[in-house]
C-alpha positions as CSV (number, residue, x, y, z in Angstrom):
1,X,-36.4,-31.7,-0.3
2,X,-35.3,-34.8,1.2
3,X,-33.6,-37.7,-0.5
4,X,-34.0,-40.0,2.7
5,X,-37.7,-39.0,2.5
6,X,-37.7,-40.7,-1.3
7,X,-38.2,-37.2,-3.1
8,X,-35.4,-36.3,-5.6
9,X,-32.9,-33.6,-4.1
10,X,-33.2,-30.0,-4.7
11,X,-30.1,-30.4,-7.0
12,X,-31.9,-33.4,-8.9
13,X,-34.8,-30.7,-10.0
14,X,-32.5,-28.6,-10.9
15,X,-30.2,-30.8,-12.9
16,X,-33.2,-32.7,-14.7
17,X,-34.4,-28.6,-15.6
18,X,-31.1,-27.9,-16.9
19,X,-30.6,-30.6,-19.2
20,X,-34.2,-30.7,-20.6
21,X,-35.0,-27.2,-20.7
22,X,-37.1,-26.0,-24.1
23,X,-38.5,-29.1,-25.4
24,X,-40.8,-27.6,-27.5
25,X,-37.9,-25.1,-28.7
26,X,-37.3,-22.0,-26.7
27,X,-39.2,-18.7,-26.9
28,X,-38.5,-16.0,-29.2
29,X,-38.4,-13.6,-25.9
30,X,-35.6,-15.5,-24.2
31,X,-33.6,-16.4,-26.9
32,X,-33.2,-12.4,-28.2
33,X,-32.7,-12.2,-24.4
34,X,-29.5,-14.2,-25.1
35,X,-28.4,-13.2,-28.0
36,X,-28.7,-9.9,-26.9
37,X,-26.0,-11.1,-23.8
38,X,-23.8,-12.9,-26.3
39,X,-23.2,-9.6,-28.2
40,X,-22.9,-8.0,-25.6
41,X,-20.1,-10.4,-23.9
42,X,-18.4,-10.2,-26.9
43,X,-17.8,-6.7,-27.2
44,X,-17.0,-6.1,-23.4
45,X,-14.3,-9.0,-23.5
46,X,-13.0,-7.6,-26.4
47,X,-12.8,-4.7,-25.5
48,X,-10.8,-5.8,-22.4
49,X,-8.2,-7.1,-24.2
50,X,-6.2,-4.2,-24.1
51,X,-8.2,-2.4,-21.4
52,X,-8.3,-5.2,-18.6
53,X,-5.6,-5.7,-15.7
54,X,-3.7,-8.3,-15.7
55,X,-5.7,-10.2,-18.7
56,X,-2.7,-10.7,-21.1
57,X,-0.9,-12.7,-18.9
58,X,-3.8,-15.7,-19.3
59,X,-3.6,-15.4,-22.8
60,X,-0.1,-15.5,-22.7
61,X,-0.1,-18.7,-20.4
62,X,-2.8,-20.2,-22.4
63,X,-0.6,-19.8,-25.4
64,X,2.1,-21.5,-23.8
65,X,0.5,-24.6,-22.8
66,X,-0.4,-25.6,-26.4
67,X,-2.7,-25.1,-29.7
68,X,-6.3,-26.3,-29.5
69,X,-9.7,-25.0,-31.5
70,X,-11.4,-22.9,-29.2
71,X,-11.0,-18.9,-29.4
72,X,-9.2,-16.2,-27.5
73,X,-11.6,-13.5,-27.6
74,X,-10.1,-10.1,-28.6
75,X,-6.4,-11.9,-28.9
76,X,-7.3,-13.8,-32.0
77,X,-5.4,-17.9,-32.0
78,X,-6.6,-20.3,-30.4
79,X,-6.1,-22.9,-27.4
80,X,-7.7,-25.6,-26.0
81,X,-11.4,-25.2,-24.0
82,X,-10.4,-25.1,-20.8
83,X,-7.9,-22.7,-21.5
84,X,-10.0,-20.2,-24.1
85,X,-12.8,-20.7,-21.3
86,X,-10.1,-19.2,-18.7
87,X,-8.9,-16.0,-21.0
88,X,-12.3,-15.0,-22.1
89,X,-13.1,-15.3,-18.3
90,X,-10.7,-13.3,-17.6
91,X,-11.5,-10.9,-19.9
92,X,-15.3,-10.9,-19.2
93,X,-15.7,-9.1,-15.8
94,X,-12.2,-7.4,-16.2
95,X,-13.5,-3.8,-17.1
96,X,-16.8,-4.2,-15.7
97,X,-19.3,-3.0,-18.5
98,X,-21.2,-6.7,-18.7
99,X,-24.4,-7.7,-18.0
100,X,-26.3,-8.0,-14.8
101,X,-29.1,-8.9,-13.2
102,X,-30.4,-5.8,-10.5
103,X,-32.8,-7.6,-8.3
104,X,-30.5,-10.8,-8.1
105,X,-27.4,-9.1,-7.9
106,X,-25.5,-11.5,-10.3
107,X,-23.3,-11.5,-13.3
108,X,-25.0,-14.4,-15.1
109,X,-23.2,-14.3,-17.8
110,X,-19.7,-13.9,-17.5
111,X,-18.1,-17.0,-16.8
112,X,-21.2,-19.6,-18.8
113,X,-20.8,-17.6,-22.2
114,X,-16.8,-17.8,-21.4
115,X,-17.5,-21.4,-21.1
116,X,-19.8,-21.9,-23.6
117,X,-18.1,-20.4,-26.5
118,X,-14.8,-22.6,-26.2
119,X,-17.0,-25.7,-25.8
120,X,-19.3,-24.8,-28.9
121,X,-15.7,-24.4,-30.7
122,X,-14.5,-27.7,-29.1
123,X,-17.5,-30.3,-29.5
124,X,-17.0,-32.2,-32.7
125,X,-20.6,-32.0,-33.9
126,X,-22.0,-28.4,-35.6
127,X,-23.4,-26.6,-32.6
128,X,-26.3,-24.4,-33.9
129,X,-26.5,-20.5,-32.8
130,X,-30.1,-21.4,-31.2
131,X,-28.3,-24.9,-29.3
132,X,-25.8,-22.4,-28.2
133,X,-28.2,-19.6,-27.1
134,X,-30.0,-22.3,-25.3
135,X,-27.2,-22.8,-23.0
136,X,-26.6,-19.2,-22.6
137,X,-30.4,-18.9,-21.1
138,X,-30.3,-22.2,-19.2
139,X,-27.0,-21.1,-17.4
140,X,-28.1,-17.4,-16.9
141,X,-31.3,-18.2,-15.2
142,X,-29.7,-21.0,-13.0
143,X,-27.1,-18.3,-11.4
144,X,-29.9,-15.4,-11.4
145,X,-32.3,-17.5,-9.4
146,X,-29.5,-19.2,-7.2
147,X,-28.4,-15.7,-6.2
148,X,-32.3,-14.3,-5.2
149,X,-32.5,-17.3,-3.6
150,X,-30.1,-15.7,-0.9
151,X,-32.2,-14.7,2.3
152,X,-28.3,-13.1,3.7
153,X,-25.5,-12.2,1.2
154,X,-22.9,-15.1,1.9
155,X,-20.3,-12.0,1.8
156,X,-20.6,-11.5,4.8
157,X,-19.1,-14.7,6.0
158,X,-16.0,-13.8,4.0
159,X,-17.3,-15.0,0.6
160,X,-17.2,-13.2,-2.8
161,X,-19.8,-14.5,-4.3
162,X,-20.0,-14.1,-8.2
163,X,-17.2,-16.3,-9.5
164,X,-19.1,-19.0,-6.9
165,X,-21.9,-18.6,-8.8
166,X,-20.6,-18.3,-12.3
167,X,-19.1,-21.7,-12.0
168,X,-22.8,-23.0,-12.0
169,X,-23.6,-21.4,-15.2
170,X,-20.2,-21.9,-16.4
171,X,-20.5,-25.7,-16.2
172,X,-24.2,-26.0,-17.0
173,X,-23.7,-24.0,-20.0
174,X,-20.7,-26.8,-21.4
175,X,-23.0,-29.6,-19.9
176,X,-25.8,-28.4,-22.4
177,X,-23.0,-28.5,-25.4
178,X,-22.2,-31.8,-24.1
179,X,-25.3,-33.1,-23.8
180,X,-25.2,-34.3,-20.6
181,X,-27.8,-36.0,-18.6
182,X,-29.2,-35.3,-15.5
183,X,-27.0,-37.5,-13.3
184,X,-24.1,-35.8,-15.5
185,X,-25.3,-32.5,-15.1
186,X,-24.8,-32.8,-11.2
187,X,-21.3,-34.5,-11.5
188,X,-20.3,-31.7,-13.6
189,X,-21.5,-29.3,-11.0
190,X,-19.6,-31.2,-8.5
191,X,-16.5,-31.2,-10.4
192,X,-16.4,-27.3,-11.3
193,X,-17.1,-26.2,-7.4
194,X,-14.2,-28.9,-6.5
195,X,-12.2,-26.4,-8.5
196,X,-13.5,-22.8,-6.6
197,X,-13.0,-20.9,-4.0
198,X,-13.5,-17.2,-4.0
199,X,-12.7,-14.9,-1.3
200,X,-13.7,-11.5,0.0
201,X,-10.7,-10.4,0.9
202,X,-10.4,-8.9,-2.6
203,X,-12.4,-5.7,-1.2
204,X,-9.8,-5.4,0.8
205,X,-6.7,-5.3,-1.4
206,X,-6.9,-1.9,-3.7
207,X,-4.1,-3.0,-6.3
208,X,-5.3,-6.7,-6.6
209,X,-6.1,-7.8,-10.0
210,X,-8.7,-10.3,-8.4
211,X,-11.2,-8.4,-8.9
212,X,-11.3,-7.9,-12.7
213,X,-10.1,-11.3,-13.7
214,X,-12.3,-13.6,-11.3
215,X,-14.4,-15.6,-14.0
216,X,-11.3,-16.5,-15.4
217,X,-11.2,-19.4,-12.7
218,X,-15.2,-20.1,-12.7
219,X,-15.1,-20.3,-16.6
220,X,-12.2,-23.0,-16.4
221,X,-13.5,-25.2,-13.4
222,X,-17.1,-25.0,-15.7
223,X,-15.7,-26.3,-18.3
224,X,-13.1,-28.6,-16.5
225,X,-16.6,-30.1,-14.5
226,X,-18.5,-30.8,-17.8
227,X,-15.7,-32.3,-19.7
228,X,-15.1,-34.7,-16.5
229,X,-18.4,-36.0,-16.0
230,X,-18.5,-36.1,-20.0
231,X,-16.1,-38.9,-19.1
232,X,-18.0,-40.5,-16.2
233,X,-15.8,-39.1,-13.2
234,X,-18.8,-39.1,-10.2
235,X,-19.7,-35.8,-8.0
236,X,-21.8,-35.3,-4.9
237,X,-25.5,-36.4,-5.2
238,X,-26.8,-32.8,-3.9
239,X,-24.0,-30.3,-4.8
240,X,-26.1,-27.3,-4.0
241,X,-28.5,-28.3,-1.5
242,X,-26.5,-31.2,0.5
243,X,-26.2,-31.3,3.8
244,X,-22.8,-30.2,2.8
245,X,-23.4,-28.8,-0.4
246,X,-23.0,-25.1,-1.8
247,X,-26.0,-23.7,-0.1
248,X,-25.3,-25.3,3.2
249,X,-21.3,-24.1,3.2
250,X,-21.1,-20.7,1.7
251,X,-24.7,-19.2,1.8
252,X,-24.7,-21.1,5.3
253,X,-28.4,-22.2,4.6
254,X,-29.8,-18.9,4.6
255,X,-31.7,-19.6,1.4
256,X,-35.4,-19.7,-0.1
257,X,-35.8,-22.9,-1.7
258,X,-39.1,-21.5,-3.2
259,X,-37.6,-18.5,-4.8
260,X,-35.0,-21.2,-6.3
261,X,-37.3,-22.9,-7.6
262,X,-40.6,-20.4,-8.4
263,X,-41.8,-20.1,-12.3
264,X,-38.7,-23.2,-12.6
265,X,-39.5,-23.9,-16.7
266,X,-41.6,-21.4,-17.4
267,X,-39.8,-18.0,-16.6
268,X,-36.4,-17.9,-17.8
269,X,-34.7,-15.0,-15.5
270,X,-31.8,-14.1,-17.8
271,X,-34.9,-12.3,-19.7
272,X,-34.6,-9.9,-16.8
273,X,-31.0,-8.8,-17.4
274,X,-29.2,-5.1,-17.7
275,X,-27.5,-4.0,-20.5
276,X,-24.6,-1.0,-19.0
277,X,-24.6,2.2,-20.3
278,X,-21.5,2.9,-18.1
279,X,-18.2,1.1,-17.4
280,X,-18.6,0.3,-14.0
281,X,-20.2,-1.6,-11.5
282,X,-23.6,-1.8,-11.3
283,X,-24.2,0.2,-7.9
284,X,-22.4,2.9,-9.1
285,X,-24.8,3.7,-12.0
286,X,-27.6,5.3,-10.1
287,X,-24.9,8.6,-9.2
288,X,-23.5,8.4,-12.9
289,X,-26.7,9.0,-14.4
290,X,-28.0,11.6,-11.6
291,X,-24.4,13.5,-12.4
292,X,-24.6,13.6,-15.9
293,X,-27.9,15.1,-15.0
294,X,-26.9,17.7,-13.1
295,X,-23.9,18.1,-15.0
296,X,-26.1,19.3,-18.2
297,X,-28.3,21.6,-15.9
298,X,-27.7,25.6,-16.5
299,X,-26.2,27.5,-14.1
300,X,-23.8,24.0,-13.1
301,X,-20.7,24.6,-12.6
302,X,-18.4,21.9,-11.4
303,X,-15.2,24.1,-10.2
304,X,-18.1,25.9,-8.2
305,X,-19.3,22.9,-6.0
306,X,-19.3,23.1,-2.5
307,X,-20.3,20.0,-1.0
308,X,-22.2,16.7,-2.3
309,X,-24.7,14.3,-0.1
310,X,-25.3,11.1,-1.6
311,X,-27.9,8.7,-0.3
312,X,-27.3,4.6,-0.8
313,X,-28.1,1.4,0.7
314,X,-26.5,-1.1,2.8
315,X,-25.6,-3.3,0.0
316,X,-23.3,-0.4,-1.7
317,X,-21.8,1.2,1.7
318,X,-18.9,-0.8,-0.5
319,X,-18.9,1.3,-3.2
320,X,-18.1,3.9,-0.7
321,X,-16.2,2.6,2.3
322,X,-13.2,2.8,2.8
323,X,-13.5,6.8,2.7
324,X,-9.8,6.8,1.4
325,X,-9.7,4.0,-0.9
326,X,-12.8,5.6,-2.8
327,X,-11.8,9.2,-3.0
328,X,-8.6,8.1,-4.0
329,X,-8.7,5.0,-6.2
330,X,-4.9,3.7,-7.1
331,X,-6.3,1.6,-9.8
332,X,-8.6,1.7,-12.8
333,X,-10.9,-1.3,-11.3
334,X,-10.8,0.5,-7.9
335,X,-12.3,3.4,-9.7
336,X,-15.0,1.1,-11.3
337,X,-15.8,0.3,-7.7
338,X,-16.1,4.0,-6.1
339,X,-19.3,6.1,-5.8
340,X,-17.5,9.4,-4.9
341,X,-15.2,8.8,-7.9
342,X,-17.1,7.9,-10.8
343,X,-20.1,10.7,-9.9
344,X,-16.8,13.0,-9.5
345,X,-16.1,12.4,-13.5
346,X,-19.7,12.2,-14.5
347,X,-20.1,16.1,-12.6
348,X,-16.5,17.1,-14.1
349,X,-17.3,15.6,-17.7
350,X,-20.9,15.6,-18.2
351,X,-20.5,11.6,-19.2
352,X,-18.5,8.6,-18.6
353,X,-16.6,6.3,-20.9
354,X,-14.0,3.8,-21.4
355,X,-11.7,6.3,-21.0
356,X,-12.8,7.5,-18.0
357,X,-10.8,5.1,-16.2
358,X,-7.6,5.0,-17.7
359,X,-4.6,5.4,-15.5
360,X,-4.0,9.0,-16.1
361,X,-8.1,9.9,-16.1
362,X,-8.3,8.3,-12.3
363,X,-5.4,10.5,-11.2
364,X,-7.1,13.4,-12.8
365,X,-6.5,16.5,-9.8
366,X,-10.2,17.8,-10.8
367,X,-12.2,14.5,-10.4
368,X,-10.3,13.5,-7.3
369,X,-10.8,17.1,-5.5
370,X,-14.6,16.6,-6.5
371,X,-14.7,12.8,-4.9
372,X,-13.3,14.3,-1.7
373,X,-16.1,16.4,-1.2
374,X,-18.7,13.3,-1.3
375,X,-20.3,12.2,1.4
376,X,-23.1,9.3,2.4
377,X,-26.2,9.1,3.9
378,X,-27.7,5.3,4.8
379,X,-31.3,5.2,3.7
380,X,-32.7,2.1,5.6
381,X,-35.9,2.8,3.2
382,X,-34.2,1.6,0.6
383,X,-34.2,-2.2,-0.1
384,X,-31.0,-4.6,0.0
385,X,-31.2,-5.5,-3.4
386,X,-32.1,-2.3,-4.6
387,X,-28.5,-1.1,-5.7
388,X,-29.3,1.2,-8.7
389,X,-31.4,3.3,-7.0
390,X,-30.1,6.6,-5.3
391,X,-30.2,10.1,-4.4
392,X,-27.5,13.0,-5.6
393,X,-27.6,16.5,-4.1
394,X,-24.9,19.2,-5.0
395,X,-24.3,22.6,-3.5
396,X,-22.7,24.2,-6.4
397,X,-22.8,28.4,-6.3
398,X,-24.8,28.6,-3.6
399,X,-27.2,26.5,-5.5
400,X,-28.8,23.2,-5.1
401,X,-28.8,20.9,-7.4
402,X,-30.8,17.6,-7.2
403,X,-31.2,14.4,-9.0
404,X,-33.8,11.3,-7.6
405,X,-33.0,7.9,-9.8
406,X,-35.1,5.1,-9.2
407,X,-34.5,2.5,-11.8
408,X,-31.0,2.2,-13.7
409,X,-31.0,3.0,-17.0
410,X,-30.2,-0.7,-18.9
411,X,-33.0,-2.1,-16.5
412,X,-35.6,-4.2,-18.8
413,X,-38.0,-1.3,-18.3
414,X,-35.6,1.1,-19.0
415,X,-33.7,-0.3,-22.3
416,X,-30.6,1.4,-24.4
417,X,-32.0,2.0,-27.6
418,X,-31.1,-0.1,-30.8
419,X,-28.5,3.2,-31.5
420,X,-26.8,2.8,-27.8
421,X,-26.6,-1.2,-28.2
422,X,-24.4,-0.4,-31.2
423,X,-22.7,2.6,-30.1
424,X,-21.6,0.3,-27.3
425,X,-20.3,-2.6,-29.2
426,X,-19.0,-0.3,-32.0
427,X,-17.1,1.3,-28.7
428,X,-15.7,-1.5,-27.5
429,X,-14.4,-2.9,-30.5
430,X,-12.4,-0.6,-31.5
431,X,-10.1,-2.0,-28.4
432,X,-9.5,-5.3,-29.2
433,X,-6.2,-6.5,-29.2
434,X,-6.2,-8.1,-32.9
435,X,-6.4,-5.3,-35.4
436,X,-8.4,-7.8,-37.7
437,X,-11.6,-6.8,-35.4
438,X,-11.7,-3.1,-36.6
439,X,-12.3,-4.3,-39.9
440,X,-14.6,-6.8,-39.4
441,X,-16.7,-5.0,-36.9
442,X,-19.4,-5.1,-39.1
443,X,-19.1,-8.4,-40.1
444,X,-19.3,-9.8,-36.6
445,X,-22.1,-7.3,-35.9
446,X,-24.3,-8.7,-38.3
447,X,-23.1,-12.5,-37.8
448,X,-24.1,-12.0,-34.4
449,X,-27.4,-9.9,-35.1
450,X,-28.7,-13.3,-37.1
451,X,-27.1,-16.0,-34.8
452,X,-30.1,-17.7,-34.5
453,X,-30.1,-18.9,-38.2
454,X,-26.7,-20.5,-38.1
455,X,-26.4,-24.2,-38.4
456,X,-23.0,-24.2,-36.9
457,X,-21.3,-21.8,-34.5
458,X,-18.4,-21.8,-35.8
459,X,-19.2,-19.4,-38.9
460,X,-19.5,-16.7,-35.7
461,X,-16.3,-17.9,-33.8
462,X,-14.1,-18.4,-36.8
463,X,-14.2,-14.2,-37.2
464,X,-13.1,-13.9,-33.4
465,X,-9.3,-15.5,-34.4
């Protein structure tokens, strides 16, 4: 796509789709699709408000730098958008139990419904819960389809790429609130990635808080972006598909136009989204399920195991390299991001919960002397983008115990039930730093379960304060 060649850019389809998206009102499958995220986003963030590293210290500065009407998630009060959109980022990712989408390998969610909750509480007019769900879906499928568009993960040229791409959703989502047109749409993209950088060197760095609080800064630019072009401050004419542009710089133009833009209007990827069972990244799943497995199996014992082989693919080598860092994780988001550790507590325990990872559960002498008996095996067979699949084999009594998973559980074919949805949030709740959520838990829950029907947003926002 050529603008010299008088065709409109790659990021002029993309815009004009964002902005016009559902105008015969959006399908019943991909707005429960969304709804389903925003509960979930809620809870997590929650949630992390006394769980998450590091995450007080936005609220705090957000607090600091003056009142406003949009809401702290979890905290309670309220700030302005920018700033709400920069402590519920913070708080979205921070202990790792939101959505995803497998195949893509993307948080879509994160950092747009961050955004889009402290616009829909900052827009003068009455944002309605299906307006507002409509942004959600726009913004997920946007960052879903940029990031299976990738034909090399940009990571390896030093990137880390999630917070890149949630500042895509991020400022679509508060461009849809805004109502911005297509020419807007692109400034706003153009102003949000003015705002990011996001580099790898996190992997690297076992006590940084990076990690967990990342969509803090994609969340912020988003909204920044929107709220800019809102006001007629001009971007780049092709801010992902320049010659320059985000494609070009940090995936280095190793891209499929035609997966970007395949089923564009008619197939809304955030549809295709996992729901976590477990508190941890994605790639670890796979060995928390097969463990549990094995775990419940008679004759297991776990002070009787010998050795365990673990097959992965190239994509989650991470999740177990550096031996020493894994084995041995210093921090609860370390431990999020370890293979050998979190199947070590799923053998030990027989499950794995929020508590899993607290500071004195990662230093626990019986799952760290299990992780040290861990080791991988590369399976070239397995596919790039196939991180929740895996293989779990442990000599335990001069047994052999063996577990195959192909499919994550939270994968669309694979749902939680109605009863784990709930145990979740019910879970996660019970965390938040404002006491106020315990006892309206089931408020929320059933504000949020009939979303679509509200007129105005704020009806679900004003119990989040």
């Amino acid at each position: 796509m050529n603008v010299s060649a008088g065709l409109p850019s790659l990021s002029a389809v993309l815009a004009k789709h964002a902005v016009s998206a559902f105008p015969h009102g959006m399908p019943a499958e991909v707005s429960t699709s969304a709804r389903s995220s925003l509960i979930d986003a809620i809870a997590v963030s929650a949630a992390a408000s006394t769980l998450g590293a590091g995450c007080r210290a936005f609220r705090d500065i957000a607090v600091e730098t003056g009142s406003g009407t949009a809401a702290m998630i979890g905290y309670g009060g309220r700030c302005s958008a920018p700033m709400a959109a920069w402590v519920n980022g913070a708080l979205a990712h921070a202990i790792d139990y939101e959505d995803t989408h497998d195949h893509a390998i993307a948080h879509p969610n994160a950092a747009a419904l961050a955004a889009a909750l402290a616009m829909a509480d900052t827009v003068p007019r009455p944002i309605s819960g299906r307006e507002l769900l409509g942004a959600i879906a726009v913004a997920a499928d946007l960052v879903c389809r940029i990031a299976a568009s990738f034909t090399i993960a940009p990571d390896r040229n030093g990137w880390h790429t999630t917070p890149w791409l949630g500042v895509f959703g991020a400022a679509t989502a508060a461009g849809r609130l805004l109502q911005l047109d297509d020419r807007q749409m692109l400034d706003a993209w153009s102003l949000a990635m003015s705002q990011m950088c996001s580099f790898g060197e996190l992997k690297f760095s076992p006590d940084s808080d990076v990690r967990s609080v990342r969509d803090a800064f994609a969340a912020k630019a988003g909204v920044l972006g929107a709220l800019l072009a809102a006001k007629g401050v001009r971007g780049y004419d092709d801010p992902l598909g320049g010659q320059a542009g985000f494609l070009a710089a940090v995936a280095r133009g190793a891209y499929s136009t035609e997966t970007l833009l395949d089923g564009l209007g008619d197939h809304f990827l955030g549809t295709e989204v996992s729901f976590k069972p477990w508190p941890s990244c994605r790639g670890t799943h796979a060995y928390i399920e097969a463990g549990i497995e094995i775990a419940c199996q008679p004759g297991f014992a776990a002070e009787a195991i010998e050795a365990i082989e673990i097959t992965i693919n190239e994509k989650n080598v991470m999740l177990c390299e550096p031996r020493e860092m894994k084995v041995a994780p210093r921090t609860p988001i370390a431990a999020k991001f370890s293979i050998p550790f979190t199947l070590a507590s799923a053998l030990l325990n027989g499950r794995v919960t929020l508590e899993s990872f607290t500071d004195a559960a990662i230093h626990q002498p019986g799952a760290l002397a299990i992780a040290t008996k861990v080791r991988h095996r590369l399976d070239p067979d397995i596919p790039l983008r196939d991180t929740t699949r895996g293989s779990v084999i442990v000599l335990a009594n001069n047994r052999r115990f063996e577990q195959h998973i192909v499919t994550g559980l939270g994968h669309p074919s694979r749902p939680l039930s109605e009863a784990q949805v709930k145990a979740k949030f019910d879970d996660c709740i019970r965390y938040a730093h404002q006491e106020s959520y315990r006892a309206r838990a089931a408020e929320l829950w059933d504000t949020l379960m009939t979303v679509e029907e509200s007129d105005d947003i704020r009806k679900l926002t004003s119990l989040l304060v």
